[in-house]
N, C-alpha and C positions, 0 to 999 in steps of 0.2 A: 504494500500500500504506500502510494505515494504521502511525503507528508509537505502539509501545508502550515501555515503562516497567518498567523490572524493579522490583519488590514487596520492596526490600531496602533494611533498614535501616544506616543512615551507618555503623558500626561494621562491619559485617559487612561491605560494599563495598568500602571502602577497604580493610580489611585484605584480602582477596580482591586490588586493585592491589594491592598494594604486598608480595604474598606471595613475590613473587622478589627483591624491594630486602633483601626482610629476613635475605635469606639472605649478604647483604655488611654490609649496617649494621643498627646497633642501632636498639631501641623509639626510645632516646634521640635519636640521630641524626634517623631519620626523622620525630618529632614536630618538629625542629627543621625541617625543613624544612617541613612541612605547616605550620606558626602563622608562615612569610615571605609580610608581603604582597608583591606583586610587582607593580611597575608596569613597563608592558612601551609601548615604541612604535615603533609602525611592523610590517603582519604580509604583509608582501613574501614574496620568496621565502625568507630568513633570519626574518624576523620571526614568521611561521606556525610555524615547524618550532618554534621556541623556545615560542611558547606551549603547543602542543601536548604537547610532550615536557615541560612543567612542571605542567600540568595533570595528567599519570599519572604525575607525584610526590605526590597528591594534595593540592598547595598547595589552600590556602580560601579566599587572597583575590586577587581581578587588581584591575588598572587599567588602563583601556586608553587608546589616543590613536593614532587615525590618520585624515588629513582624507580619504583617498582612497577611488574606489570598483573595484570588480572590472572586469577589462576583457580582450580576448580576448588580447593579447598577456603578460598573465600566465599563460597556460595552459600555458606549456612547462616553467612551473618550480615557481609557487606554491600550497601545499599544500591552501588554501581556494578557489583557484579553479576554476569551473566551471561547467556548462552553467545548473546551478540560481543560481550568484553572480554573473555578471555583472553588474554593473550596481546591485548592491549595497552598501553604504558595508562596508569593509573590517572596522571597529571592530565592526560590530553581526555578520559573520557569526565573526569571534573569538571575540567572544563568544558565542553561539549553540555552536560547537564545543567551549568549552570546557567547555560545562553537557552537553554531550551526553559528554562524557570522565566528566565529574562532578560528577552531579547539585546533590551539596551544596557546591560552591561558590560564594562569594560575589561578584560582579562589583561592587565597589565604586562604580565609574563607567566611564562609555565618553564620550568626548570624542572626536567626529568634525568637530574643527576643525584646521587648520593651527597650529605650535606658536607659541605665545609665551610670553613674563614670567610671565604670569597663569593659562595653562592650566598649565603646566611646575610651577608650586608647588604646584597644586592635585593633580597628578598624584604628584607625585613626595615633597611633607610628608607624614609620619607611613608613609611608605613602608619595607621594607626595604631593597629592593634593585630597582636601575633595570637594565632589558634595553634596551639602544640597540640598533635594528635599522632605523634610516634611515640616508640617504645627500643628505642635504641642509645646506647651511652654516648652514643656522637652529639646526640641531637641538645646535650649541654652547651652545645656552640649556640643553640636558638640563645637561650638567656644571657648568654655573657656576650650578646650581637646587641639583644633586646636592651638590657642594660646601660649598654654603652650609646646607646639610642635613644635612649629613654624610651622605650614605648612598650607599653602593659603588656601582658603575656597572660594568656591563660590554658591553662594544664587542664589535660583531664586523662587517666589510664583507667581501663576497667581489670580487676581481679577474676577472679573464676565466677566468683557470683555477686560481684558488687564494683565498686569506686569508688576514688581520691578525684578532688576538682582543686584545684587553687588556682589563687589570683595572685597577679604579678606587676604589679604597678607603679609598674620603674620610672613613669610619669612624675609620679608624685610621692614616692615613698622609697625607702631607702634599701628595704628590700633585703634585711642581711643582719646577721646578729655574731657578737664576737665568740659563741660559741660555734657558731655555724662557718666562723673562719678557720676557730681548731680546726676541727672536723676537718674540712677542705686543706687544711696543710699535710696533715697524716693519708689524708686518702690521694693526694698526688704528691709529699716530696718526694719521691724517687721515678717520678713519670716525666714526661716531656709535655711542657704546655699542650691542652688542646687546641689554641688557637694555632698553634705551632705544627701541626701534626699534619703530616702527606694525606694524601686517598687511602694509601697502603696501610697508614697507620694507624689510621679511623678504622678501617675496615677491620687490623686486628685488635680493636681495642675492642669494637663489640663483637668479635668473636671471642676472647677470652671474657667478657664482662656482662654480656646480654644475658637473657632467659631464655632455657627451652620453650618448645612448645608448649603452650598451658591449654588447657579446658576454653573453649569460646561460645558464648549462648549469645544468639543475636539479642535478646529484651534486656540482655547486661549491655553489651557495646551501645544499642539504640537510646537507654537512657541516659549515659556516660556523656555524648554526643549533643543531649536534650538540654543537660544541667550547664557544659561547658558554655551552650550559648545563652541558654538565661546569664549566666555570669556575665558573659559580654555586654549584652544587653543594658546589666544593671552597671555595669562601668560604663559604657557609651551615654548612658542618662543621666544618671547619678541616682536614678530610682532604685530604692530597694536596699537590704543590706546585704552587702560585700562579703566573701570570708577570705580576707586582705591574707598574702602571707606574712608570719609564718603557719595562720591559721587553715586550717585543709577541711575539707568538707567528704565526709565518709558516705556511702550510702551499700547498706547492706542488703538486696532484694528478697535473699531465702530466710531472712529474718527482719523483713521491713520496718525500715527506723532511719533516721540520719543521726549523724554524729561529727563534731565538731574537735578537734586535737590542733591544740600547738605543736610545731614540728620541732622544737626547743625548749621546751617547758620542762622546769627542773623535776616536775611532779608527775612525769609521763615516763616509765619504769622503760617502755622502747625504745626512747630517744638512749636514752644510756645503755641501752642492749646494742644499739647501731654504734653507736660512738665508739662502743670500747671493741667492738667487731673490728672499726676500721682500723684503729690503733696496734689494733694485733695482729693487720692485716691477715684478717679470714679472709677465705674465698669472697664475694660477693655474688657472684652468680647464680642466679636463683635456680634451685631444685625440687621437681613437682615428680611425685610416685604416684602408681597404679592406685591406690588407697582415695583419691580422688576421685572416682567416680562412685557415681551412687548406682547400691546396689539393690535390687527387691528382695525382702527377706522371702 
């Protein structure tokens, strides 16, 4: 079937989306969101649902960055994967979806390379606001770009059956605690800057550092993906309350609840289980056993 093109002008469009937004926010508001460029990376099974759901805020501008291409074992969860994506670079079918959400948006750039120094600035300068939606040790180059840029960051990874969301608000916040420099001394003195680091040495740094395979349930990624852009949303307005770091926002599905932790808090018995991890340098690499799946008695 051939596809067709509705015959409607930008004005008329957009307000048509955005005819139920407006019944919660203002002209005002929602211009504020439509004029944030957004650079967005990674469109996994969190990464897809974030662009998507940003795209019918009708933002006008992306950026995108993912080296990956589509492949069968995405199909249980990720929102762009399919019979027609397989085998496709991830970046190019993003984009593609998000022009189909909305026509008149701009795709600034697509960068279908693995991250570094030099992609991360390009992506991320004169940007508003960065969507983290990887899960690789490289991808620490987003924040110390975002940083250095000042411009907000917001995180979201899903666990087997839940999630972490934080906000990064390099904007306006300082973003960093002196315990959290410890930490960061111990777990890189004897490594080479990441800003420093080749292809070759990103690449082995998340293969000694990354996670296995884990458990993926699409109604965990899809909600991961839901919370990361509410967050944005509420920093683009300033509606609503933040959960600014070092504060993380938990949300557990198979035991429905959210929950709120400092990632520094002297009173949080894990932060000192991590810290003293690094310091002895344990492995870091996360390990997941058969014991994971749930069984019928």
């Amino acid at each position: 079937m051939q596809k067709t093109r509705l015959n409607i002008d930008e004005t008329r469009y957009i307000e048509g989306m955005l005819e139920r937004s407006k019944l919660f926010f203002s002209d005002e508001y929602l211009e504020k969101i439509m004029n944030t460029t957004v650079a967005a990376a990674g469109f996994g099974g969190v990464g897809a649902i974030v662009v998507e759901l940003l795209a019918r805020w009708g933002i006008r501008r992306f950026r995108l960055l993912d080296k990956d291409s589509y492949e069968p074992s995405n199909l249980n969860r990720q929102l762009f994967a399919s019979s027609n994506t397989i085998g496709r670079l991830k970046v190019d079918v993003a984009a593609e979806r998000i022009k189909e959400i909305n026509p008149h948006a701009i795709i600034e750039m697509k960068i279908p390379e693995r991250i570094n120094c030099q992609n991360a600035s390009r992506l991320i300068k004169g940007a508003d606001i960065v969507m983290h939606a990887t899960d690789t040790p490289s991808t620490l180059l987003l924040y110390k770009v975002a940083k250095e840029n000042r411009v907000p960051l917001v995180n979201g990874y899903s666990t087997i059956k839940g999630c972490h969301i934080q906000v990064f608000d390099y904007k306006n916040r300082k973003c960093s605690s002196f315990i959290e420099q410890i930490k960061d001394y111990f777990k890189w003195k004897d490594k080479k800057d990441i800003t420093q680091m080749t292809d070759e040495e990103l690449d082995e740094l998340d293969r000694n550092s990354g996670h296995v395979a884990m458990p993926s349930l699409n109604f965990v990624t899809n909600i991961v993906g839901c919370l990361m852009v509410a967050e944005a949303i509420k920093l683009i307005t300033g509606i609503g309350k933040i959960y600014h770091y070092p504060k993380r926002l938990n949300f557990d599905i198979m035991n429905p609840g959210f929950s709120v932790i400092s990632m520094f808090s002297l009173f949080n018995l894990q932060n000192f289980q991590r810290f003293f991890k690094i310091i002895r340098k344990e492995p870091v690499k996360a390990s997941y056993s058969s014991n994971m799946k749930v069984k019928l008695e």
